[in-house]
N, C-alpha and C positions, 0 to 999 in steps of 0.2 A: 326862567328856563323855558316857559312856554311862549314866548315872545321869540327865542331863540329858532325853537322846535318850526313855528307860525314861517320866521323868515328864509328859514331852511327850504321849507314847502314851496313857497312864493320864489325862490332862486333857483329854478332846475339845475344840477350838475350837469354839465358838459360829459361826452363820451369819455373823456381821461380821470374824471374827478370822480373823489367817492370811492368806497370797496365796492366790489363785484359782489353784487347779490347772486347766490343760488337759484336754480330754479324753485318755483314752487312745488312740492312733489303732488301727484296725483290722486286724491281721494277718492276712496270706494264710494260709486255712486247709487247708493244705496236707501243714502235719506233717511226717512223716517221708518222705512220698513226695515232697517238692522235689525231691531228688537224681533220682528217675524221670523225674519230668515235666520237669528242665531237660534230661536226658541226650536225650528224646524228639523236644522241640523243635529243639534244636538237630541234632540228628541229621537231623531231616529237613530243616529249612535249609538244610544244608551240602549234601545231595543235592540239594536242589530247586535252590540257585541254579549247582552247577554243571553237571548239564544241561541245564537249560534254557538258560544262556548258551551251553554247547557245543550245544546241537539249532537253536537261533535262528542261532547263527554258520555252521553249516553251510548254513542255508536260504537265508542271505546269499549262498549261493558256490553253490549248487548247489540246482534241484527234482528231482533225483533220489531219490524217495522209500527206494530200497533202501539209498542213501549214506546220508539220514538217520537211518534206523532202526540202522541196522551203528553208526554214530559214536555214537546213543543206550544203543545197547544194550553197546556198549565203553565206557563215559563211565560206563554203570551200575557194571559190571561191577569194574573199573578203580577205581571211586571206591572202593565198596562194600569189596572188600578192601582196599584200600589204609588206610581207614580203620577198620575193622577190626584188621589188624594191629600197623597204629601205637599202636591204643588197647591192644591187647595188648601191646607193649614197652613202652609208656609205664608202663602198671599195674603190669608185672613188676619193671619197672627203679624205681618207686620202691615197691613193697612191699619189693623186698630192700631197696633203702636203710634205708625204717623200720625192718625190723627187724636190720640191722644197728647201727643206731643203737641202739636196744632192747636188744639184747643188748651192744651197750658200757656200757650205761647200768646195766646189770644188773650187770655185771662190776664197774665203778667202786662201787654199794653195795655190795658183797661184800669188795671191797679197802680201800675206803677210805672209811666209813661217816659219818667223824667231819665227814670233808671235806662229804660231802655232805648230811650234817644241818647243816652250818654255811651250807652254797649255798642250800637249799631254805627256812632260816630267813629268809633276807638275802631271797630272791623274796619272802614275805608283807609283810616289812617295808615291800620299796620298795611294796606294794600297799596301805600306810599300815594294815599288823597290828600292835598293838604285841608289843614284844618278846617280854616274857613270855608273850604269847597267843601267838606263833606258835612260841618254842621250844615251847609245852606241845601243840601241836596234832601241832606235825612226830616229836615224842616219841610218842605216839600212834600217829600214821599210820606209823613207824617198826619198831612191837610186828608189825608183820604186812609181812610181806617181797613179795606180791602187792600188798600197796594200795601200799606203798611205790617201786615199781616205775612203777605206772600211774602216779599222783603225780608224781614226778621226770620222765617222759618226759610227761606232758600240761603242766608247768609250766617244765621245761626245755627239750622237745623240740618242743611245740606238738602234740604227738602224743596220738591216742586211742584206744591198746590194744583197751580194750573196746568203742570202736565200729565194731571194725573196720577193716584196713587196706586192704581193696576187693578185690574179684578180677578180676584180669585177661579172664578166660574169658568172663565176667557182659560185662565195657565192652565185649569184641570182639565179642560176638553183638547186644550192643544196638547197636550204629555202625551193624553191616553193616546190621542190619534195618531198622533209621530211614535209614538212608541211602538204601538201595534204594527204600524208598515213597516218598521225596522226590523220586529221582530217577526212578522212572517217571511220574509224574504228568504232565510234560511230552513223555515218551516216548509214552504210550499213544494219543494223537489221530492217531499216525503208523502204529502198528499195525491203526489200523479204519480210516483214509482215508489221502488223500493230498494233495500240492501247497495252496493257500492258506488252502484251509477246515482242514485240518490247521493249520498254522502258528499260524491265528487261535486256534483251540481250544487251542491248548500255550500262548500268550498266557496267554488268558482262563483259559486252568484254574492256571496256572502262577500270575500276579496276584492270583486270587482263593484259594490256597492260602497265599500269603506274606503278604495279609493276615491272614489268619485264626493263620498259625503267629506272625506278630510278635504280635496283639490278645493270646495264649496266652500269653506272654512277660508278660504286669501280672500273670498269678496268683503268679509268682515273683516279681515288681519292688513289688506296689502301685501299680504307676502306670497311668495311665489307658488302656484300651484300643484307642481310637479312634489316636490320637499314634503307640502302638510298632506298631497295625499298621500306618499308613499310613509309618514310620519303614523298615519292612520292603519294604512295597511299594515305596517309591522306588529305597531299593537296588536292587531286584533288577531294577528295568524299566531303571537304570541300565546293570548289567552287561549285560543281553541287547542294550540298542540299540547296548553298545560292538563286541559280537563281534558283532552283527548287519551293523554296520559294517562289521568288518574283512572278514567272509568278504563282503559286498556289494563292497567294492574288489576281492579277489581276484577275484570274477565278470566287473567290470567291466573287467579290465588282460586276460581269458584265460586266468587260472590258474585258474580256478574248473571 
């Protein structure tokens, strides 16, 4: 078959012969900074829609400006580490995983080599390697205790030694600080005024940020800009008119 494949290569088709290939579609050219720019996104989402539904909810129940600012700047505050820290256990708790796994996986070619030349042969096969190409490749890769390592835990593990198992410290400074600008945004109209023209401007700035952070969201997707922002936007005017809601009941009963 690969003799076949070889003279296929070596015989160009003529313009009439052969199926029409598609074009290739176009990738987000994004690289290696995906991982940045979705951590960004979303960072600031998570702050943007939950204070602005916690600042809207409170206006619902109360125009006391000093209320609202205290509840915005606790909601900052509150989110910010909160999400933070979580992203720090989160990273910590599966870095050690990996590399506890890592180092069982290490232990196991050191003890027992043969086993695991024979597992590592079996994974190319069922990837349709033949045999004898994948005992002679894993023989190879076998000669060198480094490659053989990263090998077994990217093919066993789903793991990728060399690119890194993430650092924790990194995810918790990036959360807090996308969190924070998300979540002032809807804060600051409160800091320079007050009562309805505030409210409106935490709207409007709030709406026309969740567009813009979903439209953001096609350079990671491919998909069309207009759609994930306005995807985005609905959500969030969503949340805000539920808790705008709720704190308007509480106004309206005297808890407010």
């Amino acid at each position: 078959m690969i003799g076949r494949l070889l003279r296929q290569k070596e015989e160009p088709l003529t313009p009439h012969e052969g199926p029409v290939m598609p074009d290739e579609p176009k990738k987000p050219a994004t690289g290696g900074k995906s991982g940045t720019i979705r951590a960004a996104i979303f960072g600031i989402n998570d702050g943007l829609l939950t204070n602005l539904g916690l600042i809207i909810g409170v206006t619902g129940a109360t125009v006391n400006n000093t209320i609202v600012v205290v509840a915005g700047l606790a909601g900052l505050l509150a989110g910010a580490f909160s999400m933070g820290y979580g992203e720090y256990i989160s990273m910590r708790v599966q870095r050690e995983l990996f590399q506890r796994l890592i180092h069982l996986e290490a232990h196991e070619l050191a003890t027992e080599p043969e086993e695991e030349r024979t597992e590592l042969i079996e994974i190319y096969q069922r990837k349709g390697v033949p045999q004898d190409v994948a005992e002679s490749l894993v023989d190879v890769i076998h000669r060198d205790p480094d490659l053989a390592l990263e090998t077994h835990a990217r093919e066993e593990l789903g793991l990728d030694p060399a690119g890194g198992l993430g650092s924790p410290w990194g995810a918790a400074v990036s959360s807090f600080v996308m969190f924070s600008i998300g979540a002032f945004i809807p804060l600051f109209p409160f800091l320079v005024g007050s009562g309805h023209a505030a409210q409106l401007a935490a709207i409007l700035a709030g709406a026309t940020t969740l567009f813009v952070v979903g439209s953001l969201t096609s350079i990671i997707t491919g998909k069309n800009a207009i759609p994930a922002g306005l995807r985005m936007l609905v959500g969030g005017c969503a949340i805000a008119a539920v808790t705008y809601g709720i704190g308007r009941a509480f106004h309206v009963s005297g808890l407010g």
